[in-house]
C-alpha positions in Angstrom: 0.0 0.0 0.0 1.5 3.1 -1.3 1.8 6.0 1.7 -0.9 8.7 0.9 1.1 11.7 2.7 2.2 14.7 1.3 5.7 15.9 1.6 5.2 19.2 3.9 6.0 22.3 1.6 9.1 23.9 3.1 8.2 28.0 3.7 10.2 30.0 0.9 13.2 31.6 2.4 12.6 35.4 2.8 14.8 37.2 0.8 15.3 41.0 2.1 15.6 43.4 -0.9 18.2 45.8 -1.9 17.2 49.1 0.0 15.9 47.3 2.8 19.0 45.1 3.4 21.5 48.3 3.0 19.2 50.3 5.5 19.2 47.3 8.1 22.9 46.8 7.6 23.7 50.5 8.1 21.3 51.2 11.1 23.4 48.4 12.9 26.6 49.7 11.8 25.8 52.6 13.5 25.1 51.1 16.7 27.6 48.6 16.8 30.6 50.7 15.9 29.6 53.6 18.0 28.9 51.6 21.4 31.8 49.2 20.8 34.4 50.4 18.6 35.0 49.6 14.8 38.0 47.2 15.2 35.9 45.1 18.0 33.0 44.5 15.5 33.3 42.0 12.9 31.2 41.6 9.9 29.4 38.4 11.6 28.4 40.8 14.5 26.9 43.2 12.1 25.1 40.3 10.0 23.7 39.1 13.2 22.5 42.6 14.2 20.9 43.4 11.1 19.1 39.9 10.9 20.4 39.1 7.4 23.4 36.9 5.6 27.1 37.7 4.9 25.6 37.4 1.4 23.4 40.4 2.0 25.9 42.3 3.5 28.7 42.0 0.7 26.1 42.4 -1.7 25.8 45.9 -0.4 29.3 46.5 0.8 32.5 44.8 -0.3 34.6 45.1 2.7 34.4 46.3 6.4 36.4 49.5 5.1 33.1 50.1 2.8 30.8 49.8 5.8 33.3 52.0 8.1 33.4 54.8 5.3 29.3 54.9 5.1 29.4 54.7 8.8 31.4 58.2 8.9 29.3 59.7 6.1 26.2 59.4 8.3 27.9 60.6 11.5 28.8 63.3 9.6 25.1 63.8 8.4 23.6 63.6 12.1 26.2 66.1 13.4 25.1 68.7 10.5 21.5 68.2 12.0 22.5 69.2 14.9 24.4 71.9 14.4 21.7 73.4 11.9 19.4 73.1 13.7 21.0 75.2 17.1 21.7 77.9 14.1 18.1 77.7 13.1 16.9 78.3 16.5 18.1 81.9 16.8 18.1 83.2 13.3 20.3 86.1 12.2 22.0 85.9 16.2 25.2 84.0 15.5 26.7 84.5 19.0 23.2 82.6 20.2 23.3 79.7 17.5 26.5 79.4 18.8 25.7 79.1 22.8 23.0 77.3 21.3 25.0 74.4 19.9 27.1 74.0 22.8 23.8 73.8 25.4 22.7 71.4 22.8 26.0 69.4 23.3 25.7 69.7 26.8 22.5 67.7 26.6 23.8 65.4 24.2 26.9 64.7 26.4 24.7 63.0 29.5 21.9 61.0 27.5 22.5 57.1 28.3 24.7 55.3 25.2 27.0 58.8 24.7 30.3 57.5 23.2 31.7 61.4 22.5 32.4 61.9 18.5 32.5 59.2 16.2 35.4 60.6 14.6 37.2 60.9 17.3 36.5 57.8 18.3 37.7 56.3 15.1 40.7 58.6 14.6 41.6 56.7 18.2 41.5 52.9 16.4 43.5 53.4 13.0 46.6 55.4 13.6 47.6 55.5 9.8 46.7 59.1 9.0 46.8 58.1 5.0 44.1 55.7 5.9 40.6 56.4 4.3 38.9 56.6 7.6 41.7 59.0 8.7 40.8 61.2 6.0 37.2 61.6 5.9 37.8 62.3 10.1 40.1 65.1 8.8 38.0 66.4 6.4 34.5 66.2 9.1 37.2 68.3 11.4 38.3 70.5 8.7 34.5 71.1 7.5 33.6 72.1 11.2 36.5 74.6 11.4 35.2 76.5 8.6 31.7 76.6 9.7 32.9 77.9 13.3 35.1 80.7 11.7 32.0 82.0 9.7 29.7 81.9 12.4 32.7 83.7 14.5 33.2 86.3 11.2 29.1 86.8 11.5 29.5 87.4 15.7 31.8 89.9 15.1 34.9 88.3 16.1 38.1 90.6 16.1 39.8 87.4 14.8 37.6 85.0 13.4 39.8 82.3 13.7 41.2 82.7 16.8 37.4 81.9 18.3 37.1 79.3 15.6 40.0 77.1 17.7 38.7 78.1 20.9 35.7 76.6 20.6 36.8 73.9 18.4 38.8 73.0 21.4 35.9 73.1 23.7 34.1 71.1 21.7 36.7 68.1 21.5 37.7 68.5 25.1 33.5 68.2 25.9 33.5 65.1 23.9 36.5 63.5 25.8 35.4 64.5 29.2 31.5 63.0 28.5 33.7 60.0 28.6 35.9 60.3 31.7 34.1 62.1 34.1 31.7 60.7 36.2 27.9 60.5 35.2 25.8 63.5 36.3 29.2 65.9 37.2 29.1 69.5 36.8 31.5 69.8 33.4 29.1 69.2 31.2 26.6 71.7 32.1 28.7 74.4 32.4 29.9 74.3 29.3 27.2 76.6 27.1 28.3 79.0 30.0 32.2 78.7 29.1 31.1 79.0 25.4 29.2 82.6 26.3 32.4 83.9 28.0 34.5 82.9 25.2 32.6 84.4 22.9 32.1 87.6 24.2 35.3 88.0 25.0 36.1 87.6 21.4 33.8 89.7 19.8 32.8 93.2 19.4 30.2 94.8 21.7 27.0 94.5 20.3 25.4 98.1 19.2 22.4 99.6 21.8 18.6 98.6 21.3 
């Protein structure tokens, strides 16, 4: 007697598509190489964070170097939406947009999962400066410099970029103390107030109401 059972259909494997695999792949690049470091993440951990295959991944990316240069690009995109967005808050004020960015920062700097700059960060792991990564964290430093001096040019600055290094200073010694100092201690907020003072020390008196 021949056996009248069915074979049981096996599901069809789900196959994530192009856009969909890149964005999954990227939003855990983010996350992984900013909590833990890029050199401690290895492509498996990033496959098994995003919930796809090596396949996927190197169908979208065709090293770890790849994933580690699109990683920078968007830290460099979510730092420009910062930034514009203290300069949007007090239009055609630039000494405000810029107390603005660094009480902004401030905030930032004490949220839970705050691992300082990205960059910086990076520029830490790989010490070849000829390295791509090394680069594009020179550039992202290079860009912000220029954007400071305006600003400082627009506040009236007797030397724009003199305040320009200042507060690029402030800014990369905030980042490094968000790490070393102890949760909840008085640095961080008292840093929009050391930004005010540098600034107005710096700049012109502004004309009578």
């Amino acid at each position: 007697m021949e056996d009248d059972a069915q074979p049981v259909a096996k599901a069809p494997r789900k196959v994530t598509e192009g856009p969909q695999a890149q964005a999954q792949i990227l939003a855990a690049v983010d996350e992984l190489f900013y909590r833990d470091g890029v050199r401690a993440v290895s492509v498996d951990a990033v496959v098994k964070r995003a919930g796809l295959n090596k396949m996927a991944v190197y169908r979208q990316f065709k090293s770890k170097e790849a994933l580690l240069l699109h990683y920078l690009e968007r830290s460099d995109d979510t730092f420009w939406a910062y930034f514009d967005a203290a300069v949007a808050r007090h239009p055609g004020a630039p000494r405000e947009q810029l107390v603005q960015f660094f009480a902004d920062l401030a905030g930032r700097a004490v949220r839970p999962g705050f691992r300082g700059c990205p960059f910086v960060n990076v520029a830490a792991e790989i010490p070849d400066p000829a390295h791509p990564a090394r680069q594009r964290v020179a550039q992202a430093k290079a860009d912000l410099m220029a954007r400071l001096e305006a600003i400082a040019a627009e506040a009236g600055a007797a030397d724009p970029q003199a305040l320009a290094d200042g507060l690029a200073l402030l800014i990369e010694g905030a980042y490094a103390a968000s790490q070393t100092y102890a949760p909840g201690h008085r640095l961080m907020p008292a840093m929009p107030a050391v930004a005010r003072a540098m600034i107005e020390a710096a700049c012109r008196p502004l004309p009578s109401a």
